[in-house]
PQR file with spaces between the fields and no chain letter, atoms N, CA, C, O and H, PARSE charges and radii, in Angstrom:
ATOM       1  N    UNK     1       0.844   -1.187    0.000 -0.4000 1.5000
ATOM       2  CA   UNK     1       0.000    0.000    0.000 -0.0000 2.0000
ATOM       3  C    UNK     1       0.882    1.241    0.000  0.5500 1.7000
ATOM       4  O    UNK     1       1.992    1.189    0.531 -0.5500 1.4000
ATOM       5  N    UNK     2       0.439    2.346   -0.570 -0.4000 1.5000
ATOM       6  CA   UNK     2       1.197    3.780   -0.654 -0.0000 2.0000
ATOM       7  C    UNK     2       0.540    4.463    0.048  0.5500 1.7000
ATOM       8  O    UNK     2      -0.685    4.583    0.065 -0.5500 1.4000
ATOM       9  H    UNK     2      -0.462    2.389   -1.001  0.4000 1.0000
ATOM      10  N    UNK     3       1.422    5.025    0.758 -0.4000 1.5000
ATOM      11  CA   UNK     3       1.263    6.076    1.826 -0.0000 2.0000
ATOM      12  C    UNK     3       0.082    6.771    1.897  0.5500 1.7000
ATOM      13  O    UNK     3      -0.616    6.875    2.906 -0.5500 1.4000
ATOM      14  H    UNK     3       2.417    4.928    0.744  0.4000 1.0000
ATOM      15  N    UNK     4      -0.219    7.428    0.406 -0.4000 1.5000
ATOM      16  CA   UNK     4      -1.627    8.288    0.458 -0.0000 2.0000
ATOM      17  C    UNK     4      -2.883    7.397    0.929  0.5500 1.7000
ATOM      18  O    UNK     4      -3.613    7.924    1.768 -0.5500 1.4000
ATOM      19  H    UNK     4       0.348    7.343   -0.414  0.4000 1.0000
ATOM      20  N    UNK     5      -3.217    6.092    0.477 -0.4000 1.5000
ATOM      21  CA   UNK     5      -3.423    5.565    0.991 -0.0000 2.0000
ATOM      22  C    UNK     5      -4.012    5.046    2.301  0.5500 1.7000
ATOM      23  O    UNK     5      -5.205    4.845    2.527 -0.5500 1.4000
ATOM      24  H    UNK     5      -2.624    5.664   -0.204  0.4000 1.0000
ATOM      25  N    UNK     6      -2.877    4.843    3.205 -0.4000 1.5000
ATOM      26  CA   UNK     6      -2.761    4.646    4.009 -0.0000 2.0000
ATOM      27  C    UNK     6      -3.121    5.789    5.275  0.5500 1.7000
ATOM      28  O    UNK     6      -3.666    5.488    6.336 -0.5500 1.4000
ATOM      29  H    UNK     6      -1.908    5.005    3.021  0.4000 1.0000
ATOM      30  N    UNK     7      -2.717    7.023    4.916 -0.4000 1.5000
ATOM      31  CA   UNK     7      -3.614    8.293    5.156 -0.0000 2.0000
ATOM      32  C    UNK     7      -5.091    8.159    5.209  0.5500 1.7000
ATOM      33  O    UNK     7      -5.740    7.992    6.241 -0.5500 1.4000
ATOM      34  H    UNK     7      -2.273    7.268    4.053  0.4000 1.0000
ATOM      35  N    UNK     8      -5.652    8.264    3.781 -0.4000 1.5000
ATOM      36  CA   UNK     8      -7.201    8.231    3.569 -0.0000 2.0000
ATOM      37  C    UNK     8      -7.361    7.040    4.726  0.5500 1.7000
ATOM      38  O    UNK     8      -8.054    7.591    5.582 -0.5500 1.4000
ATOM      39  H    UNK     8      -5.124    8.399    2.942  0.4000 1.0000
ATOM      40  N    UNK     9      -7.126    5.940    5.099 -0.4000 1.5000
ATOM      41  CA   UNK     9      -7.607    5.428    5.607 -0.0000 2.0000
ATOM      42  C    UNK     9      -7.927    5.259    6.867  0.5500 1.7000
ATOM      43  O    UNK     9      -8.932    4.712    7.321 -0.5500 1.4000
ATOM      44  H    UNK     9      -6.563    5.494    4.404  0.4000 1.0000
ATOM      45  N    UNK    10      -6.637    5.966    7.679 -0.4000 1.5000
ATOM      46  CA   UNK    10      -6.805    6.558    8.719 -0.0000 2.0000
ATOM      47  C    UNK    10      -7.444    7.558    8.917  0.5500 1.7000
ATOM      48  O    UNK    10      -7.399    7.851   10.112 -0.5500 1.4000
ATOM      49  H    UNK    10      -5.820    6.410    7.310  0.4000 1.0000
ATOM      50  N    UNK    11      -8.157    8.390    8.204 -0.4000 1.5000
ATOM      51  CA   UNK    11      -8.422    9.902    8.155 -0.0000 2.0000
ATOM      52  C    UNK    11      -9.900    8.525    8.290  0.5500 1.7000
ATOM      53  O    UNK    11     -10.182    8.285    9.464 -0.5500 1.4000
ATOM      54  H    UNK    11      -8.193    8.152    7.234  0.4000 1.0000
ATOM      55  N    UNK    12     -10.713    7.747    7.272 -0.4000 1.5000
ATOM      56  CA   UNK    12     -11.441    7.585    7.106 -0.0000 2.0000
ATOM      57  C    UNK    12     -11.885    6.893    8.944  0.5500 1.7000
ATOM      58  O    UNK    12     -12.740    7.373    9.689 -0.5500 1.4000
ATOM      59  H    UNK    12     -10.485    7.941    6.318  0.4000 1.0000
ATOM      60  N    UNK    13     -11.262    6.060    9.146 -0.4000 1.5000
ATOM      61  CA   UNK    13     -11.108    5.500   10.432 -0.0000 2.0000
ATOM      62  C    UNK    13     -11.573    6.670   11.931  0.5500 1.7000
ATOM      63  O    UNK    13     -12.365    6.406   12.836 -0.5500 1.4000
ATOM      64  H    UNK    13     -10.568    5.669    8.541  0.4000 1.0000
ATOM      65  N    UNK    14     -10.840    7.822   11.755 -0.4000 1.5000
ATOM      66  CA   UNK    14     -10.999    8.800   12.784 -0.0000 2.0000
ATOM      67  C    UNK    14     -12.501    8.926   12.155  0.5500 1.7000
ATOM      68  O    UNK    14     -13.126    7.892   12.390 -0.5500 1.4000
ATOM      69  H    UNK    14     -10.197    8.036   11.020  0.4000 1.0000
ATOM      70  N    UNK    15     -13.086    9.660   11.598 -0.4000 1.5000
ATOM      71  CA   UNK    15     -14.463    9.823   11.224 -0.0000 2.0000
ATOM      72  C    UNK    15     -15.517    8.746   11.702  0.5500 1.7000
ATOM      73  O    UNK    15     -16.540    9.133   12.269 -0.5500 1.4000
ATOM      74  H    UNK    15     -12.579   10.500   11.408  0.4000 1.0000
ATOM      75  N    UNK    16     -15.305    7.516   11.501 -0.4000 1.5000
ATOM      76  CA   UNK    16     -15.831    6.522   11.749 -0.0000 2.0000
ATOM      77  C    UNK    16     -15.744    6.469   13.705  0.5500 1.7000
ATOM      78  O    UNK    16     -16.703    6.059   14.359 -0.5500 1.4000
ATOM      79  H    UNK    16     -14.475    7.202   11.041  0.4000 1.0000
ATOM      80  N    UNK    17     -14.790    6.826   14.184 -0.4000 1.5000
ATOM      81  CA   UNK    17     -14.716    6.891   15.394 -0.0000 2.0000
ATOM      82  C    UNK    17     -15.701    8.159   15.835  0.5500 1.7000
ATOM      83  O    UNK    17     -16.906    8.089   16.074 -0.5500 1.4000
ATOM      84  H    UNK    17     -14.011    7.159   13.653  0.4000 1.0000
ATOM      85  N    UNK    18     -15.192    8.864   15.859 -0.4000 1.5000
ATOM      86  CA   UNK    18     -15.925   10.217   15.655 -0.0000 2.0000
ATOM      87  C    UNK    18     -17.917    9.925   16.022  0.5500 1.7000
ATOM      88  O    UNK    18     -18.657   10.158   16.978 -0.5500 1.4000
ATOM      89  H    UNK    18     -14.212    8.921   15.665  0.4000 1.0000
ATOM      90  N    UNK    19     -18.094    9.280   14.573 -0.4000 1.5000
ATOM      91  CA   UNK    19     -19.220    9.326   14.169 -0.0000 2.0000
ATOM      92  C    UNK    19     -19.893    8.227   15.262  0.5500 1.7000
ATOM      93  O    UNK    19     -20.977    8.657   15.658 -0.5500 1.4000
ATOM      94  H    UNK    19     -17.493    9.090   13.796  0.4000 1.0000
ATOM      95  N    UNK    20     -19.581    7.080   15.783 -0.4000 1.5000
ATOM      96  CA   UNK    20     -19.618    5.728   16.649 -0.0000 2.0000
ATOM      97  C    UNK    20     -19.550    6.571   17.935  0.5500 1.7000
ATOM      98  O    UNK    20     -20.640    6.547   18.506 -0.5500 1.4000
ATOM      99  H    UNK    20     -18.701    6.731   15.461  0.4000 1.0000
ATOM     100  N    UNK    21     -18.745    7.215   18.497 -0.4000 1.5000
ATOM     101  CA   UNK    21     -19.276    8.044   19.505 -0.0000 2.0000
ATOM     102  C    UNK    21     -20.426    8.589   19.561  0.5500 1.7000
ATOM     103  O    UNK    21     -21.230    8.338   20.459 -0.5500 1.4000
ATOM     104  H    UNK    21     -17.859    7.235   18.033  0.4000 1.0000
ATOM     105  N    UNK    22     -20.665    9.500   18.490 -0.4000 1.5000
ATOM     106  CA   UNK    22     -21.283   10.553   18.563 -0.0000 2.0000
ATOM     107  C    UNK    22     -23.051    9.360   18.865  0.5500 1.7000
ATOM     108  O    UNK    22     -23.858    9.529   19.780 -0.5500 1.4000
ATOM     109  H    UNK    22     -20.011    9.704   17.761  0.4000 1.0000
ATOM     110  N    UNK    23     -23.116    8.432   17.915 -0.4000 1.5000
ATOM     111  CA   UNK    23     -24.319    7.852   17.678 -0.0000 2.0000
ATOM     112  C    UNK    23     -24.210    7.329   19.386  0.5500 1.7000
ATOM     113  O    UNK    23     -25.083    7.754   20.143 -0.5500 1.4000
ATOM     114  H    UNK    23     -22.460    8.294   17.173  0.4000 1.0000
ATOM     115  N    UNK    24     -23.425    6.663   19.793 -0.4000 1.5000
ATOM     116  CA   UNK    24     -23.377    5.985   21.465 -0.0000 2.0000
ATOM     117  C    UNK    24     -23.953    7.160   22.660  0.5500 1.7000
ATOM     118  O    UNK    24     -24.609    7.091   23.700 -0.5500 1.4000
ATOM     119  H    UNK    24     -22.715    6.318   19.178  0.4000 1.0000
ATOM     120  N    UNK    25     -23.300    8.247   21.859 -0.4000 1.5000
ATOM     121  CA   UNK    25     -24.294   10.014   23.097 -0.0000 2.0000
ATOM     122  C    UNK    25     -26.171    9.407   22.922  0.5500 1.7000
ATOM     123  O    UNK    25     -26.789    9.243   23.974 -0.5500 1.4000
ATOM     124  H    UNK    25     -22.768    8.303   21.014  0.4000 1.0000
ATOM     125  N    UNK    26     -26.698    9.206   21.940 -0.4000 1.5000
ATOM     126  CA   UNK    26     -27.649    9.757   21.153 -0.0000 2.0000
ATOM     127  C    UNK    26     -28.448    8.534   21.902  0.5500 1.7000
ATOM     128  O    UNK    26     -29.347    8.668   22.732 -0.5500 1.4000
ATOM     129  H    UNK    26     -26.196    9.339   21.086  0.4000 1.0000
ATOM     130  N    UNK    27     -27.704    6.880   21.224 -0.4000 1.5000
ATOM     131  CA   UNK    27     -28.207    5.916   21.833 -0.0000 2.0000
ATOM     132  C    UNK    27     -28.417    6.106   23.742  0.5500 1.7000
ATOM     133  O    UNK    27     -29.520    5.865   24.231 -0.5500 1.4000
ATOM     134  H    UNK    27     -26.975    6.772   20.549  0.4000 1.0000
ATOM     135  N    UNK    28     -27.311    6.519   24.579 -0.4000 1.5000
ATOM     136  CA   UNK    28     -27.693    6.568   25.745 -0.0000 2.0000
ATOM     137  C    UNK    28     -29.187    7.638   26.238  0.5500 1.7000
ATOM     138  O    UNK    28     -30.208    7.480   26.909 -0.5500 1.4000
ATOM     139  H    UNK    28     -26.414    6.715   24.181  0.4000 1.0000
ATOM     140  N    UNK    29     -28.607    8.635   25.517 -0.4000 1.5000
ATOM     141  CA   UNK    29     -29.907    9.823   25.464 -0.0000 2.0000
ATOM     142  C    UNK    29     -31.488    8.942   24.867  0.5500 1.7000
ATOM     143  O    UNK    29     -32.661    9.107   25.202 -0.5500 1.4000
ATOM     144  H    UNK    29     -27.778    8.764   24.973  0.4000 1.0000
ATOM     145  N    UNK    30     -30.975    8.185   24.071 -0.4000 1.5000
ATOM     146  CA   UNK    30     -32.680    7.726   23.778 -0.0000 2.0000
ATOM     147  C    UNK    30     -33.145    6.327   24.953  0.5500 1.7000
ATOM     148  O    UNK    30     -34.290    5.926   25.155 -0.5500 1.4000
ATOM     149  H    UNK    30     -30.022    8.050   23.800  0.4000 1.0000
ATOM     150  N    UNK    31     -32.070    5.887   25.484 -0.4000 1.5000
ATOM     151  CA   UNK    31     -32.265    4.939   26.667 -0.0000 2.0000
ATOM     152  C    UNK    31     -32.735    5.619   27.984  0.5500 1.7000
ATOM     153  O    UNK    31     -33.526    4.986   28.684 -0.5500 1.4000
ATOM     154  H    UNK    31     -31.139    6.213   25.319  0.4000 1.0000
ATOM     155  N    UNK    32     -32.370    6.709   28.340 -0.4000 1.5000
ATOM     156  CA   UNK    32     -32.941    7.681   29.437 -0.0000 2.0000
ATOM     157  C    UNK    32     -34.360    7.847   29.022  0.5500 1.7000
ATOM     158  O    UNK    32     -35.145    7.164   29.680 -0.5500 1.4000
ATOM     159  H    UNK    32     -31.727    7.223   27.771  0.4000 1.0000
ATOM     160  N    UNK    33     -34.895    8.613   28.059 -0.4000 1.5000
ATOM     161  CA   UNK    33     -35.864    9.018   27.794 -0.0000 2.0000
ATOM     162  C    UNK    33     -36.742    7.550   27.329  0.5500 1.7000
ATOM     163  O    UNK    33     -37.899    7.510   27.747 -0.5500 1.4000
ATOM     164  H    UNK    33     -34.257    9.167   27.524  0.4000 1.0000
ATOM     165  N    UNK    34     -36.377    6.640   26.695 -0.4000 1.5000
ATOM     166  CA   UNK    34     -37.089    5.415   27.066 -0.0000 2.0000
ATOM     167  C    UNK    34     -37.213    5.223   28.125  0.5500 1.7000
ATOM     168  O    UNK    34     -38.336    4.726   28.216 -0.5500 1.4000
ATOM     169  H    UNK    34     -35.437    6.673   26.355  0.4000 1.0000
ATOM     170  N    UNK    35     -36.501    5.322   29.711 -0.4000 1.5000
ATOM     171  CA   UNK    35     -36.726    5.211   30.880 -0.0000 2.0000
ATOM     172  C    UNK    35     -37.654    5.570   31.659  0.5500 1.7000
ATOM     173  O    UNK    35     -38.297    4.874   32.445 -0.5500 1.4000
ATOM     174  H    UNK    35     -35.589    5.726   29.637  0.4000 1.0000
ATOM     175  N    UNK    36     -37.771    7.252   31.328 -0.4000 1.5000
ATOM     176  CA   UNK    36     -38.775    8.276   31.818 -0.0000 2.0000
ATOM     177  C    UNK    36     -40.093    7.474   31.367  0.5500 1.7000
ATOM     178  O    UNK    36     -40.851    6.865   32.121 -0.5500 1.4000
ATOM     179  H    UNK    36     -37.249    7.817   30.690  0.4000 1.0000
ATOM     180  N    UNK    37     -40.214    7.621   29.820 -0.4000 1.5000
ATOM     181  CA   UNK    37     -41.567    6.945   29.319 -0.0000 2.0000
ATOM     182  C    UNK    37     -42.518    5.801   30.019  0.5500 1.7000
ATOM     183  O    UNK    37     -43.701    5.656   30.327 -0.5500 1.4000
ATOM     184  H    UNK    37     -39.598    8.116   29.207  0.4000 1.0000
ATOM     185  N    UNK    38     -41.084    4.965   30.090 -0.4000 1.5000
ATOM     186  CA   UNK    38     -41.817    3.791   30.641 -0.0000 2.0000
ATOM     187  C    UNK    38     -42.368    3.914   32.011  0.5500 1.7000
ATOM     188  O    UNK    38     -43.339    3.270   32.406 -0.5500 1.4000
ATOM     189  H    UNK    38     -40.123    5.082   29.840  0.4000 1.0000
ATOM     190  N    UNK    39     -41.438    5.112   32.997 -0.4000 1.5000
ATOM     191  CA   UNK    39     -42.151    5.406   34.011 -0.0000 2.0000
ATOM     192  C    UNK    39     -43.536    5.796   34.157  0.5500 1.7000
ATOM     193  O    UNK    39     -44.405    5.588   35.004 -0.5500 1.4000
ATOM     194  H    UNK    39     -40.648    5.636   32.676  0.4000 1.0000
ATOM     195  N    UNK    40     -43.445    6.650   32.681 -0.4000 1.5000
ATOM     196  CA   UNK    40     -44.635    7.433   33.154 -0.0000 2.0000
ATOM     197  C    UNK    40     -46.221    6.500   32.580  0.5500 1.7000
ATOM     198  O    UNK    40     -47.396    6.251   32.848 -0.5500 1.4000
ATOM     199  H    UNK    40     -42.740    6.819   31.993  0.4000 1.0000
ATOM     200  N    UNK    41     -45.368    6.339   31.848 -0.4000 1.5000
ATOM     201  CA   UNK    41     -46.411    4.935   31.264 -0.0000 2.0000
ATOM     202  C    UNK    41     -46.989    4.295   32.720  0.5500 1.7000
ATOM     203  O    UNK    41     -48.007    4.757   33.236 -0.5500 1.4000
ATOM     204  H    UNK    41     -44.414    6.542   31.631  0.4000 1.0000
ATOM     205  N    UNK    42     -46.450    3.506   33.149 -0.4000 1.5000
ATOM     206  CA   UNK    42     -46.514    2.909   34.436 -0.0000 2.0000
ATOM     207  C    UNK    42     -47.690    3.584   35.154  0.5500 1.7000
ATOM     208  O    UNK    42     -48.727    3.033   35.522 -0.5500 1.4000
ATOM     209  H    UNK    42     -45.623    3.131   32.731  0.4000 1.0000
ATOM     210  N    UNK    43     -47.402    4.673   35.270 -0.4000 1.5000
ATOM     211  CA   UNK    43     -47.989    6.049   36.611 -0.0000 2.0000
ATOM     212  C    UNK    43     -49.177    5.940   35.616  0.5500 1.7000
ATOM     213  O    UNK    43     -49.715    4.862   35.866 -0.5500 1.4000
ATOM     214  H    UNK    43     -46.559    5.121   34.971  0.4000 1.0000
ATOM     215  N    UNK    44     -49.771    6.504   34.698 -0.4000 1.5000
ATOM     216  CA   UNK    44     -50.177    6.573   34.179 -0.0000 2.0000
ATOM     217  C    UNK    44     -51.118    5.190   34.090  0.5500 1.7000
ATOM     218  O    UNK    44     -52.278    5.435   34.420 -0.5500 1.4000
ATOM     219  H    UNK    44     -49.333    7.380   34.496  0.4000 1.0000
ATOM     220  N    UNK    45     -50.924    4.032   33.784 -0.4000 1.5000
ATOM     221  CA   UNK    45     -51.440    2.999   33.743 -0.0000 2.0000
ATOM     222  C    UNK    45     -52.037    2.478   35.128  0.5500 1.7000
ATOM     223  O    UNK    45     -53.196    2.167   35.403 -0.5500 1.4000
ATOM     224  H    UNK    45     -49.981    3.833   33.516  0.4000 1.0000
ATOM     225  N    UNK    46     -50.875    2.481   35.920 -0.4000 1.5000
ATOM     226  CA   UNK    46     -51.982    2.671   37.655 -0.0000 2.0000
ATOM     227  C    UNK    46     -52.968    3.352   37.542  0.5500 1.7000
ATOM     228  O    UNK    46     -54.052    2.813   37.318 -0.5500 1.4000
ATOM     229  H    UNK    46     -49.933    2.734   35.697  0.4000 1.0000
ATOM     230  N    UNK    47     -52.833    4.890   37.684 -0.4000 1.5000
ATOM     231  CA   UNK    47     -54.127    5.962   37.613 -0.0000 2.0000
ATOM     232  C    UNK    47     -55.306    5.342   36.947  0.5500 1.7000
ATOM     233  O    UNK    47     -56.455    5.725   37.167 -0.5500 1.4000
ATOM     234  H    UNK    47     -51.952    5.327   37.866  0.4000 1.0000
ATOM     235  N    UNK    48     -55.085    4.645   36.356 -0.4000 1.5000
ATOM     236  CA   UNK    48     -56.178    4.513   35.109 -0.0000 2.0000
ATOM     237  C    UNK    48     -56.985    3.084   35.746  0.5500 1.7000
ATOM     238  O    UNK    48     -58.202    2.963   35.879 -0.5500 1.4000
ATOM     239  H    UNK    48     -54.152    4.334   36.177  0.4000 1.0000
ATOM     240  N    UNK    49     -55.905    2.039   36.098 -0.4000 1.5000
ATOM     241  CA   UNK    49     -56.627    1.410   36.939 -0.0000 2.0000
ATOM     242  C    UNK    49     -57.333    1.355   37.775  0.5500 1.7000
ATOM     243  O    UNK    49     -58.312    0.651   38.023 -0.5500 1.4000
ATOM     244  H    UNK    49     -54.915    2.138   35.990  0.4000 1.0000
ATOM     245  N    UNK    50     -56.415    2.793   38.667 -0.4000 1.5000
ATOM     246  CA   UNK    50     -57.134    2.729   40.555 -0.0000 2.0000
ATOM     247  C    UNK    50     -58.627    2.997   40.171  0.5500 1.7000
ATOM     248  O    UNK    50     -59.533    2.438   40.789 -0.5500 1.4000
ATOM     249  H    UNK    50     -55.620    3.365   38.466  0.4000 1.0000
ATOM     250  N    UNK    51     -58.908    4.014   38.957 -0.4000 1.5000
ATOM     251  CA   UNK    51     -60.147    4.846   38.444 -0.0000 2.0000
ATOM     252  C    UNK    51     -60.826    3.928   38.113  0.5500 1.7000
ATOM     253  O    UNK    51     -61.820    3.789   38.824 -0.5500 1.4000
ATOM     254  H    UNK    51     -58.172    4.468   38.455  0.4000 1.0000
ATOM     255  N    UNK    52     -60.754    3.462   37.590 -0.4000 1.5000
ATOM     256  CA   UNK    52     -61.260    1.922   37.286 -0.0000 2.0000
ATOM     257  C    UNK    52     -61.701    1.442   37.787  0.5500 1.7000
ATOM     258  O    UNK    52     -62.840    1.087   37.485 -0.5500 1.4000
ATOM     259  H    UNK    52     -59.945    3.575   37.012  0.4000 1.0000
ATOM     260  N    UNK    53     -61.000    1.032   39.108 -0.4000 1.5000
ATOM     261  CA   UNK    53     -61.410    0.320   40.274 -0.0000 2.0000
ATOM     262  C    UNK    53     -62.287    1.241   40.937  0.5500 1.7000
ATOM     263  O    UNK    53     -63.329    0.643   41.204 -0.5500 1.4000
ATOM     264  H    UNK    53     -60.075    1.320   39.352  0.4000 1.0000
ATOM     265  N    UNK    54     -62.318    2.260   41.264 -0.4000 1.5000
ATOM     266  CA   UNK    54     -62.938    3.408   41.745 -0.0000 2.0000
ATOM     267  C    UNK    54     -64.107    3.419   41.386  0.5500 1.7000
ATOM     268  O    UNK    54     -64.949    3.129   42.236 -0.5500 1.4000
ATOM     269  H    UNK    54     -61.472    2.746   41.047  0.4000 1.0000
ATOM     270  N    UNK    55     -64.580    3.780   39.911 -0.4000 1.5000
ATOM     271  CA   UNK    55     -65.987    3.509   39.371 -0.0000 2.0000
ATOM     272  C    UNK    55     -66.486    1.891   39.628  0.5500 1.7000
ATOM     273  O    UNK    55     -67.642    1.499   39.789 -0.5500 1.4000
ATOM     274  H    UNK    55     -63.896    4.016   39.221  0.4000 1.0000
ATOM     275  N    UNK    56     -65.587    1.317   39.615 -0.4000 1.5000
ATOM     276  CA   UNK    56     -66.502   -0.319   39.634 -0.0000 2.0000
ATOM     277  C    UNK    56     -67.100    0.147   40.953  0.5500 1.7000
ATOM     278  O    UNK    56     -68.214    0.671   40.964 -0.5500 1.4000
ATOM     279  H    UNK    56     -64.648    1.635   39.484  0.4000 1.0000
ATOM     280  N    UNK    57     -66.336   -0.043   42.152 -0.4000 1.5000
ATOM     281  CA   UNK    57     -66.849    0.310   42.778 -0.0000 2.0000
ATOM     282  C    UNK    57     -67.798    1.454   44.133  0.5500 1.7000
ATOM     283  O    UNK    57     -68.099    1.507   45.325 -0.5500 1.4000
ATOM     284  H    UNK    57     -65.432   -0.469   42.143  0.4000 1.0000
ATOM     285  N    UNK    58     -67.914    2.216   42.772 -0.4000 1.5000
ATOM     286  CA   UNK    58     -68.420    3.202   43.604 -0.0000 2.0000
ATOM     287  C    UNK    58     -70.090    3.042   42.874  0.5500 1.7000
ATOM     288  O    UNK    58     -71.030    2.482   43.437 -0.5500 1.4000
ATOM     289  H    UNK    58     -67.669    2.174   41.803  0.4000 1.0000
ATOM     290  N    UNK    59     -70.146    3.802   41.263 -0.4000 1.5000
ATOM     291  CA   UNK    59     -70.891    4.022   40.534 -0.0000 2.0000
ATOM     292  C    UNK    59     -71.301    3.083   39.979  0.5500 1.7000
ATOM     293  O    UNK    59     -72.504    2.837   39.901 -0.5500 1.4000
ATOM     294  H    UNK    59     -69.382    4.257   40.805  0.4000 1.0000
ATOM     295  N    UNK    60     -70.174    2.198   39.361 -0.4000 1.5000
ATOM     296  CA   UNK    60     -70.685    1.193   38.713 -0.0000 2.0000
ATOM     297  C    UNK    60     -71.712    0.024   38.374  0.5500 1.7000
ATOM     298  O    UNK    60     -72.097   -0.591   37.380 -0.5500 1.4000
ATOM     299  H    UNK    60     -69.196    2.399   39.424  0.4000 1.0000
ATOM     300  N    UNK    61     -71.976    0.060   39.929 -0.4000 1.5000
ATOM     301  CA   UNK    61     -72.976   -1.174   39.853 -0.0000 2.0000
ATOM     302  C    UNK    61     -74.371   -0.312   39.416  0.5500 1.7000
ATOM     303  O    UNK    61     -75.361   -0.907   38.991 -0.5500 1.4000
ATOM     304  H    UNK    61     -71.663    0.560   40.737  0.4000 1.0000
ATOM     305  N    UNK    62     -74.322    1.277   39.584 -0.4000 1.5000
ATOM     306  CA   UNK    62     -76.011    1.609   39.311 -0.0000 2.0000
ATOM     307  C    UNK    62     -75.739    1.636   37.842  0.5500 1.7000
ATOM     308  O    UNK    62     -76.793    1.408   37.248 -0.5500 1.4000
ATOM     309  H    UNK    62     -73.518    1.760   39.929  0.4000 1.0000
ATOM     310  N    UNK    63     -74.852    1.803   37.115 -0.4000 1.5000
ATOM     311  CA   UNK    63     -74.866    2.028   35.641 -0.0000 2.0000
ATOM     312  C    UNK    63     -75.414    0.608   35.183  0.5500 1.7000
ATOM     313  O    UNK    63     -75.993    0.589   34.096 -0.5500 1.4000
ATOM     314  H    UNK    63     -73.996    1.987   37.598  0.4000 1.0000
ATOM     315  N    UNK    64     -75.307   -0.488   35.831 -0.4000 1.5000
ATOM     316  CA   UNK    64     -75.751   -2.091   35.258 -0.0000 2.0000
ATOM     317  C    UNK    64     -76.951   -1.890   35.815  0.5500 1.7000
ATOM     318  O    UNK    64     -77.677   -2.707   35.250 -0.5500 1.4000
ATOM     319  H    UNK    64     -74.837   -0.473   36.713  0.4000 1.0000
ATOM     320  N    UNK    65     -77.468   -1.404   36.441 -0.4000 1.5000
ATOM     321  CA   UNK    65     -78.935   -1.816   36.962 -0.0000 2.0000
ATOM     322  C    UNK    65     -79.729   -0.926   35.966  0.5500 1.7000
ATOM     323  O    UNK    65     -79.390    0.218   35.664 -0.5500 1.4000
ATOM     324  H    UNK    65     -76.878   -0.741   36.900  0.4000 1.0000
ATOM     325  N    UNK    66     -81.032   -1.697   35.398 -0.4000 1.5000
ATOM     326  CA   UNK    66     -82.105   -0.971   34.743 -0.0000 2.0000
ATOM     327  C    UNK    66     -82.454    0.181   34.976  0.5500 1.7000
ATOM     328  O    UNK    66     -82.006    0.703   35.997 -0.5500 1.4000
ATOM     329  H    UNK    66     -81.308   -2.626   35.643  0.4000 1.0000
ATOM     330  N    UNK    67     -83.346    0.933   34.122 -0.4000 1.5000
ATOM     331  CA   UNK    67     -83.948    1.845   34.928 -0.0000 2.0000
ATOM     332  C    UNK    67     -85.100    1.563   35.441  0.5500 1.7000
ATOM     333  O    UNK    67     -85.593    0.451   35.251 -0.5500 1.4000
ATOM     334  H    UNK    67     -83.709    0.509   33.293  0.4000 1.0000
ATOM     335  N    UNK    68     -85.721    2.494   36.165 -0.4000 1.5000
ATOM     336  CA   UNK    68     -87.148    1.834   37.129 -0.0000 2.0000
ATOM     337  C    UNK    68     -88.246    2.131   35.807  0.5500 1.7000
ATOM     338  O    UNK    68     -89.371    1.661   35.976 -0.5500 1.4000
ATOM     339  H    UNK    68     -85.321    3.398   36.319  0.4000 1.0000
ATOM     340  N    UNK    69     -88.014    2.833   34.582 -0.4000 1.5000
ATOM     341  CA   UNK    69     -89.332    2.200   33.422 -0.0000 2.0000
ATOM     342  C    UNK    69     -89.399    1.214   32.958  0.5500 1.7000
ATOM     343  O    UNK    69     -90.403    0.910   32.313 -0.5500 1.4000
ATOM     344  H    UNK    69     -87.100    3.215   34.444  0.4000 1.0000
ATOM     345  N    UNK    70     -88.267    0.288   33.132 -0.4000 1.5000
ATOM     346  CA   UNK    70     -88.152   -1.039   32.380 -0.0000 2.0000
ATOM     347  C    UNK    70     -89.314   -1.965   32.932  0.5500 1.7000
ATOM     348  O    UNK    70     -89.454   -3.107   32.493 -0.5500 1.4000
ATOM     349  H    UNK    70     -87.452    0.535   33.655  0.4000 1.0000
């Protein structure tokens, strides 16, 4: 191999490093914020249950019962 070569290829190599970092910032940054999500997902998915549970039993049973014209 000739020198020039052997240059470009290192030159090409640093870039490639460069660039493999840069994507590994981006990947950790989208693993955090997948984190949060799933938290809130979570929180979110309780709430929705407890409410849930809340109407079953609070309201719920008059919403199944007829009305008194039936």
């Amino acid at each position: 191999m000739n020198v020039d070569r052997i240059i470009e290829l290192e030159i090409r190599q640093a870039y490639q490093e460069d660039l493999i970092q840069a994507l590994n910032q981006v990947v950790a940054g989208q693993q955090i914020q997948i984190g949060k999500l799933e938290e809130t997902c979570k929180l979110l998915h309780d709430k929705i249950k407890s409410l849930g549970h809340a109407i079953n039993d609070g309201g719920g049973a008059q919403a199944d019962e007829r009305p008194p014209h039936y």
